[in-house]
ZANU-982197 format. One record per residue (C-alpha): chain; x, z, y. Coordinates in Angstrom, 1 decimal, always signed. Layout:
REM residues N
- A X Z Y
...
REM end
This chain:
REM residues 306
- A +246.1 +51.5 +108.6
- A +243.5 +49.1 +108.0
- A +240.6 +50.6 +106.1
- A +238.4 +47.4 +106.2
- A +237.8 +44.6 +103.4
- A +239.1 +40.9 +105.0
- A +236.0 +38.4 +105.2
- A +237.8 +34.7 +104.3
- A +234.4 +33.4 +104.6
- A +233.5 +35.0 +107.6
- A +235.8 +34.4 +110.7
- A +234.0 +36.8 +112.5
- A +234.0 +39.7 +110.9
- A +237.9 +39.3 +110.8
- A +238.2 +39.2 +114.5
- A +236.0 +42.3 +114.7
- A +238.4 +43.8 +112.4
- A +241.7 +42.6 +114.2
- A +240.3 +43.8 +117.2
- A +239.8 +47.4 +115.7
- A +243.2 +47.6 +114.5
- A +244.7 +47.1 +117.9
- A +242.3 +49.7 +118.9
- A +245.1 +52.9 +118.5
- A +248.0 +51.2 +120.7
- A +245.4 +49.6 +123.5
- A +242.5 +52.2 +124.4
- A +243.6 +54.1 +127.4
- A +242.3 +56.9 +126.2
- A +245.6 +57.4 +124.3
- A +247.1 +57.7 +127.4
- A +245.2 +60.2 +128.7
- A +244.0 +61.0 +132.3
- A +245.5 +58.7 +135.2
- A +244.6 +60.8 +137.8
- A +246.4 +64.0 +136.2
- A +249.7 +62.1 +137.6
- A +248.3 +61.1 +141.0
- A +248.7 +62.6 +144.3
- A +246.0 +61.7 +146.5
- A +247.2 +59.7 +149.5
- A +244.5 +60.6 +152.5
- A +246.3 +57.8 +154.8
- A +244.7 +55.2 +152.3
- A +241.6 +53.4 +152.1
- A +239.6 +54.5 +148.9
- A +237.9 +51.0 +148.1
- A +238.4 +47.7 +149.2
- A +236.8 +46.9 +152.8
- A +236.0 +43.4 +151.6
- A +233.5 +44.8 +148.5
- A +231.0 +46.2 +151.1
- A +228.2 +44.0 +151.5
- A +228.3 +44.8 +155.0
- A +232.1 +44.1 +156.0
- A +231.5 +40.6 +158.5
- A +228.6 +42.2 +160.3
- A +229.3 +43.1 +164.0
- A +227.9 +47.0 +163.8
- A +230.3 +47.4 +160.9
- A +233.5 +45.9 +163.0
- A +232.7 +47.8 +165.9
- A +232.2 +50.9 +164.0
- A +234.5 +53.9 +164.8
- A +237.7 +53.8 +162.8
- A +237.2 +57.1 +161.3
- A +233.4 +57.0 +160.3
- A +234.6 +53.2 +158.8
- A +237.4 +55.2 +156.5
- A +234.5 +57.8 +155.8
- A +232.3 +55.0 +154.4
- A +234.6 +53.0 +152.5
- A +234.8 +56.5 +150.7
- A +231.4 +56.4 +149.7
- A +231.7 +52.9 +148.8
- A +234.3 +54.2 +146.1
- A +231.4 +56.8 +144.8
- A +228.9 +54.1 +144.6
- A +231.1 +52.3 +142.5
- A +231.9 +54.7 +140.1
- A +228.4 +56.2 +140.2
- A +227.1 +52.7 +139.1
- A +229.5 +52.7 +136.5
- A +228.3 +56.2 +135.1
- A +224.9 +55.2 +135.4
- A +226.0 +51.7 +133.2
- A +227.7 +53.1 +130.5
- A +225.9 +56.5 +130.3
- A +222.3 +55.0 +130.7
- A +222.7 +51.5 +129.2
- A +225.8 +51.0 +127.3
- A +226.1 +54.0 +125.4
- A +222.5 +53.8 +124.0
- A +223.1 +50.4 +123.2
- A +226.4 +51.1 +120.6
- A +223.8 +53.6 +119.0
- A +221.3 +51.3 +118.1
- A +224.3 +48.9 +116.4
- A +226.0 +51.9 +115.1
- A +222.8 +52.7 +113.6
- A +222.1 +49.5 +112.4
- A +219.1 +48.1 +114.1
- A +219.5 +45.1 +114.9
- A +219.9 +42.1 +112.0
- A +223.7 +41.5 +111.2
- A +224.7 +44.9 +113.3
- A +225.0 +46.4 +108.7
- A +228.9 +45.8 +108.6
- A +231.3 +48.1 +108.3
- A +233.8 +46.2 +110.8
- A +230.4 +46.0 +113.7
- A +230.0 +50.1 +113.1
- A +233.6 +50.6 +113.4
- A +234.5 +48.4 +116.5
- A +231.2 +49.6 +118.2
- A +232.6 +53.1 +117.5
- A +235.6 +52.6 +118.9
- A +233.8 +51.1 +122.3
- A +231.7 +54.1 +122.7
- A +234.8 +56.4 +122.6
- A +236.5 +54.5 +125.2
- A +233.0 +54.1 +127.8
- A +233.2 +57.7 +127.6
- A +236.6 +58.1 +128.6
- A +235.4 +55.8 +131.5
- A +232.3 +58.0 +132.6
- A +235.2 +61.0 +133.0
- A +237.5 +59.1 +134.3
- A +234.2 +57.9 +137.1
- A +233.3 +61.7 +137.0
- A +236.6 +63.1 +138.2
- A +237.4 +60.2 +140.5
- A +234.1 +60.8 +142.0
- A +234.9 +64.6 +142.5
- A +237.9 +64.5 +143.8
- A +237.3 +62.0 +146.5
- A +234.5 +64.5 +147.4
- A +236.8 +66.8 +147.8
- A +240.0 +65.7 +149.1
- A +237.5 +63.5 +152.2
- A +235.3 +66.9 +152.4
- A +232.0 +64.6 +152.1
- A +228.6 +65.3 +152.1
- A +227.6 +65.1 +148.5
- A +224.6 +62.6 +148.8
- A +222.1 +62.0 +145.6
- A +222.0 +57.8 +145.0
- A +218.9 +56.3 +143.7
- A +218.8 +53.8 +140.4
- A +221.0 +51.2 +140.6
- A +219.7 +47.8 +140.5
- A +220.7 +46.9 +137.0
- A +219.5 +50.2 +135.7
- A +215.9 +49.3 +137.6
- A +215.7 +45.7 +136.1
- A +216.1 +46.8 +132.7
- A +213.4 +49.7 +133.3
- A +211.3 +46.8 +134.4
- A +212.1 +44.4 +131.3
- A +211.1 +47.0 +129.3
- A +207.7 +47.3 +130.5
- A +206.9 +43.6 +130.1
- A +208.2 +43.9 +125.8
- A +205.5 +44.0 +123.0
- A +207.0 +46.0 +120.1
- A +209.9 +48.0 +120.2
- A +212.3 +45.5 +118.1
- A +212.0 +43.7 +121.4
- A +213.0 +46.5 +123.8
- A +216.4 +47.4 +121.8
- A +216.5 +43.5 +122.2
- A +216.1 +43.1 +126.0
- A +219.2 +46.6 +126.1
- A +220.9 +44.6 +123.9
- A +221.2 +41.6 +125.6
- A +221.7 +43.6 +129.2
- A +224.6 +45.8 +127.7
- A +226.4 +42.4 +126.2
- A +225.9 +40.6 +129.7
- A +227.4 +44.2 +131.6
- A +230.3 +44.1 +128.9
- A +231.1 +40.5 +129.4
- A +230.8 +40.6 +133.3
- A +232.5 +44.1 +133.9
- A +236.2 +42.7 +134.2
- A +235.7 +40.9 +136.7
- A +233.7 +43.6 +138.3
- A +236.8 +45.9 +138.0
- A +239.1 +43.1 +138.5
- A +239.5 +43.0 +142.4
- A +240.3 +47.3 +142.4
- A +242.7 +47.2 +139.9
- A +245.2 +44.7 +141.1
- A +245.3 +46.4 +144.8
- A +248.1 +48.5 +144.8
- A +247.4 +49.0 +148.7
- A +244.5 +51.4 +148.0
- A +244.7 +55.1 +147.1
- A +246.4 +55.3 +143.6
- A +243.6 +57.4 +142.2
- A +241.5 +54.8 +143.3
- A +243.0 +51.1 +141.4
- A +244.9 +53.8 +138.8
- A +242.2 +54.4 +137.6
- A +240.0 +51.3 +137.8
- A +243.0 +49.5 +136.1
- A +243.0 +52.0 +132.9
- A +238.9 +51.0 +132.3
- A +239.5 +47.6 +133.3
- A +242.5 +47.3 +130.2
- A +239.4 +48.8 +128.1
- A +237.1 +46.3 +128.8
- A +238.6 +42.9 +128.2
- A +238.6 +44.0 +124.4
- A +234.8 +45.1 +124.8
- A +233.8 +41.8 +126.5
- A +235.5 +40.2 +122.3
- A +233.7 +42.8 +121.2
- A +230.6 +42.4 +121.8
- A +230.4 +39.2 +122.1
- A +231.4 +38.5 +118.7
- A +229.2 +41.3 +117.2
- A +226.2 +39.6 +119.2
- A +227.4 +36.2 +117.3
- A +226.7 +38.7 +114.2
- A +223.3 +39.5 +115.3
- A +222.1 +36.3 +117.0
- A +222.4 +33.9 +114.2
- A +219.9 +36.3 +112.3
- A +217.4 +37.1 +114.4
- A +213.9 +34.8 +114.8
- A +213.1 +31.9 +117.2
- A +211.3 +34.3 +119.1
- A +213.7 +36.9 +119.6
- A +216.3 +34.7 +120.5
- A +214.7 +33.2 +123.1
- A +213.7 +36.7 +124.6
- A +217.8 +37.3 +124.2
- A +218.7 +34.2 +126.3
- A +215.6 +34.9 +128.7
- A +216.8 +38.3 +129.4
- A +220.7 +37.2 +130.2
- A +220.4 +35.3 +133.7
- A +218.1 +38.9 +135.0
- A +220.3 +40.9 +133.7
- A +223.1 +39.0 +135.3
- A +221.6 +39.1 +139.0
- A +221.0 +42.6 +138.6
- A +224.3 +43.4 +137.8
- A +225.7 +41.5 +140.6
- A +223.3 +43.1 +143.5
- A +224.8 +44.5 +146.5
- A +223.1 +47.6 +145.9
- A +221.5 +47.8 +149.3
- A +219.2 +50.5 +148.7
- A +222.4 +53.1 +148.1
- A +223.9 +52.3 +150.7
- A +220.7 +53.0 +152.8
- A +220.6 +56.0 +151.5
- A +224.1 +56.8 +152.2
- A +224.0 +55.0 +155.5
- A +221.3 +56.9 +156.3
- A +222.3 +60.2 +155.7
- A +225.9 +60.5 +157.5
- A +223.8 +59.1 +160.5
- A +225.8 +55.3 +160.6
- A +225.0 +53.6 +163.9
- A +222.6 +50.7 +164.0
- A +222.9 +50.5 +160.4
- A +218.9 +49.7 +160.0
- A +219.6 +46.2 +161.9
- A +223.3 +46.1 +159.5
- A +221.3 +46.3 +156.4
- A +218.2 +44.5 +157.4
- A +220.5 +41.4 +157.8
- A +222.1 +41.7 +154.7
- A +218.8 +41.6 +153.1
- A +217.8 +38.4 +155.1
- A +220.9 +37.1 +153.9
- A +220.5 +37.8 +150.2
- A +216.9 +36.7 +150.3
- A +218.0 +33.1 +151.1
- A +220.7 +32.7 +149.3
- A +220.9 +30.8 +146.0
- A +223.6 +32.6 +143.8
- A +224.1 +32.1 +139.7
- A +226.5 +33.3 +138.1
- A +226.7 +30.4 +135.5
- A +230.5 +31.2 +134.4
- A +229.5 +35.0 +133.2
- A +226.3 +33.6 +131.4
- A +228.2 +30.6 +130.1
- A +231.1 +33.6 +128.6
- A +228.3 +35.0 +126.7
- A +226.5 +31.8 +125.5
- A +230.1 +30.4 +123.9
- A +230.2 +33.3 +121.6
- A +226.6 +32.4 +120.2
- A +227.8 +28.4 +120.2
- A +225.2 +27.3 +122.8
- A +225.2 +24.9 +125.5
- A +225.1 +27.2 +128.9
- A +222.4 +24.6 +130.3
- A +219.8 +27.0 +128.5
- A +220.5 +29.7 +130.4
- A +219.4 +27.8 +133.6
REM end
C-alpha cells in the first residue's frame, strides 16, 4: 500500500515514491540468507583471479598452485571487508543525516522513506559480507589477518580535514556515499555473473548487487532533491569532491594486500607489489562514465567534473 501523497508538480518525488513501492517484492532481504542454501564447494576458486591487481605479474604466475587458491581467498575477504567498511563507515551514516533531514530538500516524506528502505537493505549486505567472510575463514582454515582502512574510507577521513563548518563535512559524506552508491554495481558486477566460482561466493554478491541498482535511482534522484537547493558554494564543494571520491573507490587496495601478502609469507611479493605501485603511479585512469551517472541526475554537463 502506498502511504505517500503523489507530487504532479514534482517528477521527482514520484520516482522516489515508485521506487519505494517496489521496495517489498525487490529487496533481497525478503528472501533471506543466500548462503543458508549453499554448500561450500572447496574445489572452487573464491574470487575471480582476474580482480587481483597482481594477476599478470610473473611472481604471481609462478606462484605455487595451492598458496595461489589460498590468496584468491583472501582476495574474497578484502572484498567483502571493503564492503563492510563502505556501508557500515560511510553509507550508513550518510542515510542518517537524510533520514534526519540535514541536508536542504532531504524534508520529504518520500526521501525519508526510500532512504529508509536503503539502510535496511545495506545492512542486510554487511551480514551477508559478515557471514561470507566467516565462513570462508573457516571452511579454507585461514589465518584471520586485521586489514588496514581502505582507500575510500582514508580519502574521505582526509576530505574531512580540509572542510570549514560542519554543513560541509555531511556535504563532502554526502557526495562520497552517492558516488559509492552509483559506482557499486559495477563493482559487484563482474562476481555476480560468474557462476564458475564458489556459490557462496557470486550467490551472494548477486543478492547485494539486485539491491544496489535501485540504490544507485535512489540516491541519485534524492541528491537531485538536495542539489538544486543548496548554495553556489556548496555545490561546487559537491562536484569537487565526486572525481576523489571516485579514484578512491576504484584503488587497488595495495596496502591490504601488503598486509595480507605479508603475513602468510608470499614469495617475492615486495618486488610484486612494488611494481604494481609503479604501475598505478603512471597511469592516467578517470572514471568519466561513473562521474558522468551521477552528474545526469543533477542535469549537468560531465565536462565539470574534469
Amino acid at each position: 500500500m502506498n502511504n505517500l501523497h503523489s507530487h504532479p508538480d514534482n517528477k521527482i518525488l514520484n520516482i522516489i515514491n515508485g521506487l519505494t513501492n517496489l521496495w517489498n517484492n525487490r529487496a533481497k532481504i525478503h528472501e533471506g540468507d543466500p548462503s543458508l542454501d549453499l554448500t561450500f564447494e572447496p574445489d572452487k576458486d573464491d574470487f575471480k583471479e582476474e580482480l587481483l591487481p597482481f594477476y599478470q605479474h610473473p611472481v604471481w604466475i609462478a606462484a605455487d598452485p595451492a598458496l595461489r587458491q589460498q590468496v584468491l581467498s583472501y582476495g574474497w575477504i578484502i572484498y567483502n571487508e571493503k564492503t563492510i567498511q563502505i556501508e557500515s563507515k560511510l553509507i550508513a551514516p550518510v542515510c542518517d543525516l537524510i533520514i534526519d533531514g540535514e541536508f536542504p530538500g532531504s524534508e520529504q516524506d518520500e526521501i525519508k522513506h526510500a532512504i529508509s528502505q536503503a539502510l535496511v537493505d545495506e545492512a542486510f549486505h554487511t551480514l551477508m559480507a559478515v557471514k561470507s567472510i566467516n565462513i570462508v575463514y573457516r571452511e579454507r582454515g585461514l589465518e584471520r589477518i586485521k586489514l588496514p582502512k581502505f582507500e575510500l574510507i582514508h580519502c574521505l577521513e582526509e576530505m574531512l580535514l580540509g572542510c570549514h563548518t560542519e554543513f560541509e563535512r555531511k556535504l563532502v559524506r554526502l557526495a562520497v556515499a552517492c558516488a559509492s552508491e552509483t559506482l557499486i554495481t559495477d563493482y559487484l558486477g563482474s562476481l555476480s555473473k560468474d557462476d564458475q566460482l564458489q556459490p557462496l561466493c557470486y550467490k551472494t554478491v548477486e543478492a547485494h548487487a539486485a539491491d544496489e541498482w535501485s540504490h544507485a535511482s535512489v540516491f541519485s534522484y534524492t541528491m537531485a532533491e538536495i542539489f538544486a537547493k543548496l548554495s553556489e558554494h556548496n555545490k561546487s564543494l559537491y562536484l569537487a569532491t565526486l572525481p576523489k571520491a571516485v579514484k578512491a573507490f576504484g584503488d587497488d587496495e595495495l596496502n591490504a594486500w601488503h598486509t595480507i601478502l605479508a603475513t602468510i609469507q608470499f614469495p617475492h611479493f615486495e618486488v610484486m607489489l612494488a611494481d604494481c605501485r609503479e604501475r598505478n603511479n603512471n597511469a592516467v585512469e578517470v572514471d568519466t562514465q561513473g562521474i558522468a551517472k551521477l552528474l545526469n541526475s543533477l542535469g549537468i554537463e560531465d565536462t565539470l567534473a574534469a
